[in-house]
Backbone as ProteinMPNN parsed JSONL, in Angstrom:
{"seq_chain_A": "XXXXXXXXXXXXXXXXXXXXXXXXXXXXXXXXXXXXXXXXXXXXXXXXXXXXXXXXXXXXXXXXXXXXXXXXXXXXXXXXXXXXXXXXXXXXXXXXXXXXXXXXXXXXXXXXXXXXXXXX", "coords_chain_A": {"N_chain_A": [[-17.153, -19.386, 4.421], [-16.235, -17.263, 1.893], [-17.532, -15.445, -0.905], [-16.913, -14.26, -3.679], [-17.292, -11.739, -6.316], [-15.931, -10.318, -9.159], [-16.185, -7.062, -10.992], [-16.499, -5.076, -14.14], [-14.63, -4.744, -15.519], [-12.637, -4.515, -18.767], [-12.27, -3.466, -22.37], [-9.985, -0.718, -23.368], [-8.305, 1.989, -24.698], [-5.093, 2.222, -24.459], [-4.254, 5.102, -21.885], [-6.631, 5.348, -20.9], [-9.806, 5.257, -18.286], [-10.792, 2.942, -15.743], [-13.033, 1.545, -14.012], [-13.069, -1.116, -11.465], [-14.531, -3.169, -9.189], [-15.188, -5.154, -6.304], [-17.285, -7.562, -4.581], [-17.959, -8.906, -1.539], [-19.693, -11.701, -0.116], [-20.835, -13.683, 2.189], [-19.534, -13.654, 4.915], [-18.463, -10.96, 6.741], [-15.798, -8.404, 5.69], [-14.572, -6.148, 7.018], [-12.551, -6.199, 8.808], [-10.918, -6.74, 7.82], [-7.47, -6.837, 5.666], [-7.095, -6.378, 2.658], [-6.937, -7.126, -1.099], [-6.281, -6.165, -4.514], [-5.231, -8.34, -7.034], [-3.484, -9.575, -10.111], [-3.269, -10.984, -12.828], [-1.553, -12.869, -15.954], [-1.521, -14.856, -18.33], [0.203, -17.689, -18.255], [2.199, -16.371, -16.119], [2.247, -15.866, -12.648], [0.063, -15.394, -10.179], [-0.451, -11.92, -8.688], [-0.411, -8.836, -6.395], [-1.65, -6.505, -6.806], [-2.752, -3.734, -5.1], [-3.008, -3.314, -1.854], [-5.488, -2.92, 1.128], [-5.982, -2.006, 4.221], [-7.86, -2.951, 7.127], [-8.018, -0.216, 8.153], [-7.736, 1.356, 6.355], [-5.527, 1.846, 5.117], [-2.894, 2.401, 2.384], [-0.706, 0.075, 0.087], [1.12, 0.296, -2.59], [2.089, -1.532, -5.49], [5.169, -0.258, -7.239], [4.328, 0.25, -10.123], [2.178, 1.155, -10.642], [1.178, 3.238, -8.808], [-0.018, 6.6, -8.308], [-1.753, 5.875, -10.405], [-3.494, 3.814, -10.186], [-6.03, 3.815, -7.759], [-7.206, 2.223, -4.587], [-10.101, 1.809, -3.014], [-12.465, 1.08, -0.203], [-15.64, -0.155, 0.806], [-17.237, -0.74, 3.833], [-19.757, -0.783, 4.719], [-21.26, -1.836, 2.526], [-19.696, -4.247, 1.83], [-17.681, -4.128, -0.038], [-14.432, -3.537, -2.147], [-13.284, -1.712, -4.135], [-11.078, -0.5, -7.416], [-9.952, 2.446, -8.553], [-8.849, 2.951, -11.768], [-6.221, 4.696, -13.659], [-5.025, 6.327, -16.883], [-4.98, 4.091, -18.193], [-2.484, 1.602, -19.145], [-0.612, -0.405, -21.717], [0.566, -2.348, -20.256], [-0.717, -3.206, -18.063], [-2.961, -4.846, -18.591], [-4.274, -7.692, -17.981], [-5.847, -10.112, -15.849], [-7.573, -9.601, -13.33], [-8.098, -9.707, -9.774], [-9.812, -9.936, -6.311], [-9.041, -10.445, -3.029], [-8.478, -11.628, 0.002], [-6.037, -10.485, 2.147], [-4.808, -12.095, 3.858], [-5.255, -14.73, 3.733], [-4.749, -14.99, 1.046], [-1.563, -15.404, 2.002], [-1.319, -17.28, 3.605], [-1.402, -19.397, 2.189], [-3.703, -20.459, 1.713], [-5.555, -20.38, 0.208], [-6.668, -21.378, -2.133], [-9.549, -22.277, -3.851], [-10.472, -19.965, -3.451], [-11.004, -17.846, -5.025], [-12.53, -15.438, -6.825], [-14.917, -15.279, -10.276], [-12.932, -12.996, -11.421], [-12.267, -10.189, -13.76], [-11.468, -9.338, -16.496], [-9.007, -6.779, -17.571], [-8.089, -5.323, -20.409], [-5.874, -3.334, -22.52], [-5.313, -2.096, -25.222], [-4.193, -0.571, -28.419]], "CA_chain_A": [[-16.467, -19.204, 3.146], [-16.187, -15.875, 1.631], [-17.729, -15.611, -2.618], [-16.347, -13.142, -4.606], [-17.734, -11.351, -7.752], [-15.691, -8.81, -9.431], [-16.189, -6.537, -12.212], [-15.802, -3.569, -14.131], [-13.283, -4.871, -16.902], [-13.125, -3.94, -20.432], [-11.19, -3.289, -23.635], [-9.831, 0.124, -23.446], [-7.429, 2.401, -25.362], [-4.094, 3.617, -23.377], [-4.924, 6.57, -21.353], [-8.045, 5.462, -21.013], [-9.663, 4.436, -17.062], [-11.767, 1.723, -15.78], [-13.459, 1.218, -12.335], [-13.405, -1.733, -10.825], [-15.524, -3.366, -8.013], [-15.418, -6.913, -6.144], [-18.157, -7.801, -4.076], [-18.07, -10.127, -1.029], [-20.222, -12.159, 0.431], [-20.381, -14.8, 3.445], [-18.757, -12.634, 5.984], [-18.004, -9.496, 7.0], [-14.719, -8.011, 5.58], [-14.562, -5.086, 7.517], [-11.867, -5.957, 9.636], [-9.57, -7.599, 7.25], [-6.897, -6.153, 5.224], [-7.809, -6.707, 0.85], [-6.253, -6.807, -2.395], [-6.463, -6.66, -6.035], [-4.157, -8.965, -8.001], [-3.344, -9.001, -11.752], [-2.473, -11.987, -13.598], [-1.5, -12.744, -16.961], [-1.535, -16.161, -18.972], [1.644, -18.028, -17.771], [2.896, -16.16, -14.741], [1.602, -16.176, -11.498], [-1.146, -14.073, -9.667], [0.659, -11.157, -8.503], [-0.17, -8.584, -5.794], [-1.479, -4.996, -7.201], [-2.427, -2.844, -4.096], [-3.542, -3.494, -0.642], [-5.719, -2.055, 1.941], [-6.034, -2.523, 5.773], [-8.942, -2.48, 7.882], [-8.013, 1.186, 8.82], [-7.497, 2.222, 4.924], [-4.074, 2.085, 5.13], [-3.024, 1.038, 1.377], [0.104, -0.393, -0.528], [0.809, 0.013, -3.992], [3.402, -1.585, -6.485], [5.343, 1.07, -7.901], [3.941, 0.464, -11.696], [0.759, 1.751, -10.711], [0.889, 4.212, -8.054], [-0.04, 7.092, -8.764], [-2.48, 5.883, -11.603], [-4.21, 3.037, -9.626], [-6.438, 4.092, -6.251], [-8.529, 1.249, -4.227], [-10.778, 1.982, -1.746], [-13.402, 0.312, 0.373], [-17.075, 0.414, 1.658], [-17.148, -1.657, 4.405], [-21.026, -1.42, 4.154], [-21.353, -2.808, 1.281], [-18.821, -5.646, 1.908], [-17.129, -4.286, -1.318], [-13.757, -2.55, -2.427], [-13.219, -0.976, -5.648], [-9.818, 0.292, -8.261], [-9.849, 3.013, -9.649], [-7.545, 3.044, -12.884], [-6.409, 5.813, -14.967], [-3.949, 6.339, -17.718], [-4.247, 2.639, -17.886], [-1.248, 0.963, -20.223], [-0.557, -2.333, -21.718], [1.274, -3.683, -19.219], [-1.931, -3.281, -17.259], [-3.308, -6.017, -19.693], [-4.589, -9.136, -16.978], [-7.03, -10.738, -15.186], [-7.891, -8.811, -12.165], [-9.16, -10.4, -8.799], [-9.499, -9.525, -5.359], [-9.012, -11.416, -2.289], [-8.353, -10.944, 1.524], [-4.515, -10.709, 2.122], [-4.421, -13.232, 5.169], [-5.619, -15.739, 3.124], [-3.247, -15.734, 0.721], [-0.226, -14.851, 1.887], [-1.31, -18.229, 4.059], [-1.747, -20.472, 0.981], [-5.016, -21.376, 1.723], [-6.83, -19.447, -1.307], [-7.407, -22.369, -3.053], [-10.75, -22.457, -4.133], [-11.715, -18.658, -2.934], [-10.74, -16.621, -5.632], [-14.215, -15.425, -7.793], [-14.181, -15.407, -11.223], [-12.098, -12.191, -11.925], [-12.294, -9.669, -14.633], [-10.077, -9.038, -17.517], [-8.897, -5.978, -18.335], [-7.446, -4.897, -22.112], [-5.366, -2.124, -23.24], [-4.656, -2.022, -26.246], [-4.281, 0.664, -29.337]], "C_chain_A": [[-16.979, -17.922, 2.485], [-16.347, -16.072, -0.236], [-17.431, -14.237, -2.348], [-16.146, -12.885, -5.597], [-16.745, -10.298, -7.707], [-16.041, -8.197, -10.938], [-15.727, -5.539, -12.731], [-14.593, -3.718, -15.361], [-13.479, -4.287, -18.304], [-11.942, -4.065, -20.705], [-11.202, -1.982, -23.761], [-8.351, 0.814, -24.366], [-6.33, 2.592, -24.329], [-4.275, 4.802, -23.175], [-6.288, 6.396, -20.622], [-8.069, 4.638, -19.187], [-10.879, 3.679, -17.099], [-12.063, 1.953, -13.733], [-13.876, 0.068, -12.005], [-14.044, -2.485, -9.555], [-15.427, -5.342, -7.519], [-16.142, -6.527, -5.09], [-17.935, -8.96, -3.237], [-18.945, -10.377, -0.388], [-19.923, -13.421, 1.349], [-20.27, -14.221, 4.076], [-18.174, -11.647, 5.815], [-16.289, -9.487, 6.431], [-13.998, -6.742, 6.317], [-13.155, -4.976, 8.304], [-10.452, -7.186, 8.913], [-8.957, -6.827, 5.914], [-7.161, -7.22, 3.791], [-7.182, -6.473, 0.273], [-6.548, -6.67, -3.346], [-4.954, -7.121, -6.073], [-4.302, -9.416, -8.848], [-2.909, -10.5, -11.848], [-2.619, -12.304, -15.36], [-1.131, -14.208, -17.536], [0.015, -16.207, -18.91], [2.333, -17.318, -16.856], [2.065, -15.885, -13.585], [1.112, -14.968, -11.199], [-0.178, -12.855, -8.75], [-0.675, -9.758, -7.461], [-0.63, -7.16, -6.015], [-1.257, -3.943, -5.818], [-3.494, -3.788, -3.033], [-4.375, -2.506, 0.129], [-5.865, -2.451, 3.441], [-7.107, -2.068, 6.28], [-9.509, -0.882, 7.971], [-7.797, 1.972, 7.604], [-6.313, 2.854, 4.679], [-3.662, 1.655, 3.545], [-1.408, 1.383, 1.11], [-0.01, -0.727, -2.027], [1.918, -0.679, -4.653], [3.68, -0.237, -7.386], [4.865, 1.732, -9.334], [2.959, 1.217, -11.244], [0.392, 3.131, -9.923], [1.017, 5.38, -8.646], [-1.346, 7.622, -10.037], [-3.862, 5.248, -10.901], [-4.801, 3.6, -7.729], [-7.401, 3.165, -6.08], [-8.644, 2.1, -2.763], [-11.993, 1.03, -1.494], [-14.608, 0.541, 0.847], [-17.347, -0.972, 2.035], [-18.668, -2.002, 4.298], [-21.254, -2.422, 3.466], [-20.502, -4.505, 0.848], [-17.518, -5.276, 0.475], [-15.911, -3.625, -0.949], [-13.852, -2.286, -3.653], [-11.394, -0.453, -5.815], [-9.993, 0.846, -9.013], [-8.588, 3.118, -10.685], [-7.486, 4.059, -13.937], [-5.409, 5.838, -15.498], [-3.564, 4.939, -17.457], [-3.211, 2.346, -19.285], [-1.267, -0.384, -20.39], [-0.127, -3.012, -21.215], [0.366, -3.944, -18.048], [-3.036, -4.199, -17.493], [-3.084, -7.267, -18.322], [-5.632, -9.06, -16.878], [-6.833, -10.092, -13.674], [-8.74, -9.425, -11.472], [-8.909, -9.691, -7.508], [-9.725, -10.885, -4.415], [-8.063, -11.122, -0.861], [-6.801, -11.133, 1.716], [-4.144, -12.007, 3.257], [-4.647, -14.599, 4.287], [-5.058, -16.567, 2.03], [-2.007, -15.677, 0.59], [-0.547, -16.637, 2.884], [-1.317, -19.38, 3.191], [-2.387, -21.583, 1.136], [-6.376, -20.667, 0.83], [-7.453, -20.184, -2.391], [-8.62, -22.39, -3.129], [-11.547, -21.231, -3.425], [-11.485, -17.983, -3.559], [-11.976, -16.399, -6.7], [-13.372, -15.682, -9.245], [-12.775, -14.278, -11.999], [-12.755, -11.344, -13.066], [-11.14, -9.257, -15.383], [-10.338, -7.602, -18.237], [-8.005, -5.39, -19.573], [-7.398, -3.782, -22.353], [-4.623, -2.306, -23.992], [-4.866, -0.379, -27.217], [-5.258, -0.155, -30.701]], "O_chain_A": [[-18.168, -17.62, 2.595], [-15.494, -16.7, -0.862], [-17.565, -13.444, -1.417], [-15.182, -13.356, -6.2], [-16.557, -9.537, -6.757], [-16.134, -8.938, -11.916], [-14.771, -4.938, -12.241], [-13.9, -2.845, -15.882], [-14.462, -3.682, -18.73], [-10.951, -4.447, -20.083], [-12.257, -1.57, -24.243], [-7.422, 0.05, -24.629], [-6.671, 3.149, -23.285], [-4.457, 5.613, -24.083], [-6.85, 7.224, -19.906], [-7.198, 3.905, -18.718], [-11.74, 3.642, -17.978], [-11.45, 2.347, -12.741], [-15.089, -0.091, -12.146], [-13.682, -1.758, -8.629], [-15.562, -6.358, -8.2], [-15.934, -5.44, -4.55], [-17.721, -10.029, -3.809], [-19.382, -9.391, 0.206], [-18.885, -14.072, 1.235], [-21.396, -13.733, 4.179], [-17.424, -11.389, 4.874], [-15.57, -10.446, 6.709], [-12.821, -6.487, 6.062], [-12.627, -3.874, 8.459], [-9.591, -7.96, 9.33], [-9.733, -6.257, 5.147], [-7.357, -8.435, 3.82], [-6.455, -5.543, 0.621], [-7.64, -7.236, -3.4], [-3.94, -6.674, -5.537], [-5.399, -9.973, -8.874], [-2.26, -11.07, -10.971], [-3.649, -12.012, -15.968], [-0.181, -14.688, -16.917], [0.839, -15.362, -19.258], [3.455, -17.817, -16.76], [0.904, -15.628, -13.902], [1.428, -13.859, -11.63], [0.851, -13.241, -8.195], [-1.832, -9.791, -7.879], [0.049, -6.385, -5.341], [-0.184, -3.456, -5.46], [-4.379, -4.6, -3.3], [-4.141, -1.312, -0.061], [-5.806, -3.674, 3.568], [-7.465, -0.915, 6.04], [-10.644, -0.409, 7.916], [-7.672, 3.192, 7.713], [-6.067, 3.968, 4.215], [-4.055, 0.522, 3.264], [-0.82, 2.372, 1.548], [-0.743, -1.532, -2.602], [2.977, -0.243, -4.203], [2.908, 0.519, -7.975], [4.885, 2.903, -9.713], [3.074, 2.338, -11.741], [-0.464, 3.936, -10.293], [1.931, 5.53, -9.457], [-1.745, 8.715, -10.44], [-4.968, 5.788, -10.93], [-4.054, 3.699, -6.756], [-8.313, 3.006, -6.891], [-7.911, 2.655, -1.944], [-12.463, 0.316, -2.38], [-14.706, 1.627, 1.417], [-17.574, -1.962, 1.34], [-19.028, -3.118, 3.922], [-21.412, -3.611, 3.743], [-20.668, -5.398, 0.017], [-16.653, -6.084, 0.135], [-15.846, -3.112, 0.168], [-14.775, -2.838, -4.25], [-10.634, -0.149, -4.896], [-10.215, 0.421, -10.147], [-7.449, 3.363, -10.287], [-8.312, 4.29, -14.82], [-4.493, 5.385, -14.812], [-2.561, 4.498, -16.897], [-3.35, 2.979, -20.332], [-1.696, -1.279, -19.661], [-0.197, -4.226, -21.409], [0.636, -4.772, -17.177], [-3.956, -4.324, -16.685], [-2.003, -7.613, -17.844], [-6.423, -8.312, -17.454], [-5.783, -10.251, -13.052], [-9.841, -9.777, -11.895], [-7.961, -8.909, -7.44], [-10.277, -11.942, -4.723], [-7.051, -10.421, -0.856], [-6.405, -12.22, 1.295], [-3.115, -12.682, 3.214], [-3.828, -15.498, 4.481], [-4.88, -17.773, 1.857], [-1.342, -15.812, -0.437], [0.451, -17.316, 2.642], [-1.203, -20.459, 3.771], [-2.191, -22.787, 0.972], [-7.601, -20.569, 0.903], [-8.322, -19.887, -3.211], [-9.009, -22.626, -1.985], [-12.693, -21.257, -2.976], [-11.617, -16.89, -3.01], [-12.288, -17.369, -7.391], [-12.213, -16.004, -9.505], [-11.936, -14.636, -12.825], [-13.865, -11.757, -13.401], [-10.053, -8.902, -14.926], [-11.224, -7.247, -19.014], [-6.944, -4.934, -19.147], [-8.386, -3.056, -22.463], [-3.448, -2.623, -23.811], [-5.473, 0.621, -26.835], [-5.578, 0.487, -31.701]]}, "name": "protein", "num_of_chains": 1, "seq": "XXXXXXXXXXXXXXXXXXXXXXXXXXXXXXXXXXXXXXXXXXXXXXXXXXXXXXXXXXXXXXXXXXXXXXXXXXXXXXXXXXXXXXXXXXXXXXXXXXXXXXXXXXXXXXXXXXXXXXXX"}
């Protein structure tokens, strides 16, 4: 079983960026494709960007552009960088291995998350 800390959130102005970081432990991630995903009180966990073993990534179109993740397989970690963040960028931010839940067996592996806030 795979724990997973992330951090890095805050209360920021629009415009303003943030660097995020999740941390895994248990097992190696190295060879499994990762996400961040956003959620917001009352709709479902949602999907930001992806990466693949080989650092291949996938973004939703809101963000690209603004939002870059990358990985250090060392470290077991990835990271998002965010800039010219906006209020619709306003969630709870988690990461979590894409096989896992695109299988809908994530129940009980998602860490606690961090929330990030943009407001004026």
């Amino acid at each position: 079983q795979v724990q997973l800390v992330e951090s890095g959130g805050g209360s920021v102005q629009p415009g303003s960026s943030l660097t995020l970081s999740c941390a895994a432990s248990g097992r190696p991630w190295s060879r499994n494709a990762v996400a961040w995903y956003r959620q917001t009180p009352g709709d479902q966990r949602k999907q930001v960007v992806a990466i693949t073993s080989s650092g291949s990534t996938s973004y939703i179109k809101s963000v690209e552009g603004r939002f870059t993740i990358s990985r250090d397989n060392a470290k077991n970690s990835i990271y998002l960088q965010m800039n010219d963040l906006k209020p619709e960028d306003n969630a709870m931010y988690s990461c979590n291995d894409v096989s896992v839940v695109l299988s809908s067996i994530d129940a009980g592996t998602w860490g606690p998350g961090t929330q990030v806030t943009v407001s004026s």
